[in-house]
C-alpha positions in Angstrom: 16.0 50.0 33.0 16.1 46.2 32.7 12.6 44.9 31.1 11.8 41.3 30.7 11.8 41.1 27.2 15.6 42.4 27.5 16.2 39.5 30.4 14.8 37.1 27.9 17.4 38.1 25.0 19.9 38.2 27.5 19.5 34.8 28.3 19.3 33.6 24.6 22.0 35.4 23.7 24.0 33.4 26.2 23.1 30.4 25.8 23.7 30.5 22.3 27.5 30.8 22.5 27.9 28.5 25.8 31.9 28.5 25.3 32.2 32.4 25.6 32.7 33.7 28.8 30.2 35.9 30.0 31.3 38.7 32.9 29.1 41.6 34.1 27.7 43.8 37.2 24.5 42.9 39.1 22.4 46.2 39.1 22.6 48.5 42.3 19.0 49.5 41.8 16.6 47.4 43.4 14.0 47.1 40.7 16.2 45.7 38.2 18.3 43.5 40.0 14.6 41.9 41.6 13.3 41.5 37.8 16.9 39.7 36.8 16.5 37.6 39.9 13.0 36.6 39.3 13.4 36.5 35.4 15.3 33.2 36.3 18.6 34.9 34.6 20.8 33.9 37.1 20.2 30.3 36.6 22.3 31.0 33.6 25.3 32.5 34.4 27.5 32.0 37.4 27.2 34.3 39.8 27.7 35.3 43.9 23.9 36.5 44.1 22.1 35.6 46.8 18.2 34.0 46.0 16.9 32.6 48.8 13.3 33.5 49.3 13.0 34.8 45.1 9.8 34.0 44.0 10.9 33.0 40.5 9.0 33.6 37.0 9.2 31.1 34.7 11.6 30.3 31.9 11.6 27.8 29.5 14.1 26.8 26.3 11.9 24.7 23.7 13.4 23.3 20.9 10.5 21.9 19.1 8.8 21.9 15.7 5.5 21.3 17.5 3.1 23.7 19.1 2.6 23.1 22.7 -0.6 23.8 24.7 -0.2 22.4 27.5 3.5 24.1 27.7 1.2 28.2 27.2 -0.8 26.6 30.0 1.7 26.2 32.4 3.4 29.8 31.7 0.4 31.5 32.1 -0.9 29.5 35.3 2.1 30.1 36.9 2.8 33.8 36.0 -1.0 34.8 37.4 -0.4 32.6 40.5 2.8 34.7 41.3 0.9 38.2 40.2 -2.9 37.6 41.0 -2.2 35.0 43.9 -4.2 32.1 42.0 -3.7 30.3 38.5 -6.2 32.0 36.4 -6.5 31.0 32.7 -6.4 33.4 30.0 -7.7 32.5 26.7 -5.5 35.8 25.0 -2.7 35.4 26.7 -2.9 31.3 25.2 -3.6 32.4 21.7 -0.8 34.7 21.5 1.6 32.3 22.9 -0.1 29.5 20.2 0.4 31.9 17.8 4.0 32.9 18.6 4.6 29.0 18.5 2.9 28.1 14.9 4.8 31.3 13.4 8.2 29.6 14.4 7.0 26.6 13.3 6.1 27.3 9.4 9.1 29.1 8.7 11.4 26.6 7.7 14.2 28.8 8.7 13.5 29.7 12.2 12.2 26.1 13.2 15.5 25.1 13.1 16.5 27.6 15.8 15.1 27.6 19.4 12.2 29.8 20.9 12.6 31.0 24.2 9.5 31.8 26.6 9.4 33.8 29.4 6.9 34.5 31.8 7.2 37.4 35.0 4.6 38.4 37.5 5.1 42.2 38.1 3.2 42.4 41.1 3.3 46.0 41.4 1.4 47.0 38.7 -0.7 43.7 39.1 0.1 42.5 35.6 1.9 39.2 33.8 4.5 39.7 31.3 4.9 37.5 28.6 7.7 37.6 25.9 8.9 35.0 23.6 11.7 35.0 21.3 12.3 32.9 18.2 15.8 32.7 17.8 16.0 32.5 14.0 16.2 35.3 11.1 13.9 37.3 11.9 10.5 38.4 9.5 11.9 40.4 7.7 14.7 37.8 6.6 12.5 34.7 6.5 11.6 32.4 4.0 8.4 33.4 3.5 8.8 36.9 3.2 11.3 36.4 0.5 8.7 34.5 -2.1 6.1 37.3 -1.8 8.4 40.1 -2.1 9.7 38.2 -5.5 6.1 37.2 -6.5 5.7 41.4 -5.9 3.2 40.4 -3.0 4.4 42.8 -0.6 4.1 46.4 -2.3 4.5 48.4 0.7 8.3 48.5 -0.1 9.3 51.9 1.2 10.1 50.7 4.7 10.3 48.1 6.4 7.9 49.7 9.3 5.6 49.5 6.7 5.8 46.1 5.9 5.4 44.8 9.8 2.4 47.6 9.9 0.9 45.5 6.7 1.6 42.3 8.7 -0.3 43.1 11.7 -2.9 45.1 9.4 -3.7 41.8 7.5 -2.9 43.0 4.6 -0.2 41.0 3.3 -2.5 37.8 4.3 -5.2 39.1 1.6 -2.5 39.5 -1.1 -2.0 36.0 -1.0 -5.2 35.1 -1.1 -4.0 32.3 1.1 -6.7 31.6 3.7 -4.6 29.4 6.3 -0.9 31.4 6.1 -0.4 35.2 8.0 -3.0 35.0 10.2 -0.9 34.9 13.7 -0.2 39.1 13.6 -3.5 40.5 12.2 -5.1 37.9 15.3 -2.8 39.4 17.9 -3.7 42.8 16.6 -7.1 42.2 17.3 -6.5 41.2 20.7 -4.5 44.6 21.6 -7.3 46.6 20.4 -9.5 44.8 22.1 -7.6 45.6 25.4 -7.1 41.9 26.0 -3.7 42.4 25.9 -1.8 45.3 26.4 1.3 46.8 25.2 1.8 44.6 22.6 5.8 45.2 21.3 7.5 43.3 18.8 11.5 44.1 17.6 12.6 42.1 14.4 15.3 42.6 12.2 15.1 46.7 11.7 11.6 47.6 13.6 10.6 48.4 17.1 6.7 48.5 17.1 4.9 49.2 19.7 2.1 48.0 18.3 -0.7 49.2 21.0 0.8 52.8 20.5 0.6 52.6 16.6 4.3 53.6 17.0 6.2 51.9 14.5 10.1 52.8 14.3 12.6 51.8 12.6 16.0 50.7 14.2 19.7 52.0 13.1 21.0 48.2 14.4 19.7 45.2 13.3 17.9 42.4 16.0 18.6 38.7 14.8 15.0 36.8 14.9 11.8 38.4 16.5 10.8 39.2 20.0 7.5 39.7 21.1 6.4 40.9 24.0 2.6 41.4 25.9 1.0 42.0 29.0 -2.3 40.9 31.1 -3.8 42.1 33.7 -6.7 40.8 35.7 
């Protein structure tokens, strides 16, 4: 099963080496060859696929050290037009995205990568799915991470499950004792448990978390950068 987080890599990945030549199979499955078609994935690859009448989600490709409001606006109007059949603003959906956008931007390693956003109605269930994708090392690799592991910061050290699960707990933010730094996880926490959002996943370096299933696993292959990925529902 094709999900739009994966569409979203796919398309990174891609773009990221434009000189390689890509080749591949459209699904036979309906379902996922209607997600790749309104993902906006084939507007990235040559292909023979017929889209007239696709009701498209939205994809963008920022490269920006700047947050963009206006930008979250636009993704989520247009993924509730397409699901709930009228632009309706949603003050979690915007935080997340803000939040996803400011993380990028303070770590000096991944702002000078790109972050992809990708918005897709699933109509079916009556939801919007958001996932965005900073392109860079990934939390576990950044900059950040580094100077409060050597400053001993981070003492949950027997995993690195345990070190995302400290992220999104807040705890790492209260070692600092740094009021305005590692406040974007423990914030979109509180907006899964909340049920404003719902199943909140992020994939970085060696973690999967499902992070509104408490499941966090670890992975035997390493992602470059970190995905995250939400839903909203009216």
């Amino acid at each position: 099963m094709i999900t739009p987080d994966a569409a979203l890599a796919l398309i990174a990945t891609i773009k990221k080496f434009p000189k390689r030549a890509v080749q591949g199979s459209v699904p036979v499955a309906e379902i996922p060859k209607t997600l790749l078609k309104q993902s906006g994935f084939f507007d990235h690859v040559r292909h023979k696929v017929d889209l007239k009448g696709t009701k498209s989600g939205v994809l963008t490709r920022y490269n920006s050290k700047q947050v963009d409001g206006e930008l979250a606006q636009r993704l989520i109007l247009r993924g509730t037009e397409l699901a709930f059949g009228a632009p309706t603003p949603s003050e979690a959906a915007y935080c997340v995205l803000l939040e996803g956008m400011q993380n990028t931007v303070d770590d000096e390693e991944s702002a000078r990568e790109r972050w992809w956003a990708l918005v897709y109605a699933d109509e079916e269930r009556n939801r919007v799915c958001f996932a965005m994708l900073d392109t860079g090392v990934g939390i576990l690799k950044s900059a950040r991470l580094k100077k409060l592991r050597k400053l001993g910061l981070v003492l949950n050290t027997a995993s690195d499950t345990g070190i995302i699960r400290d992220m999104f707990a807040g705890v790492i933010q209260s070692r600092t004792g740094l009021d305005n730094r590692g406040k974007g996880l423990p914030a979109i926490q509180q907006l899964s448990d909340a049920g404003s959002i719902k199943d909140l996943t992020l994939v970085s370096n060696t973690v999967c978390a499902r992070v509104g299933a408490n499941d966090y696993a670890s992975m035997d292959a390493s992602f470059g950068g970190t995905l995250l990925y939400w839903e909203i529902e009216k």
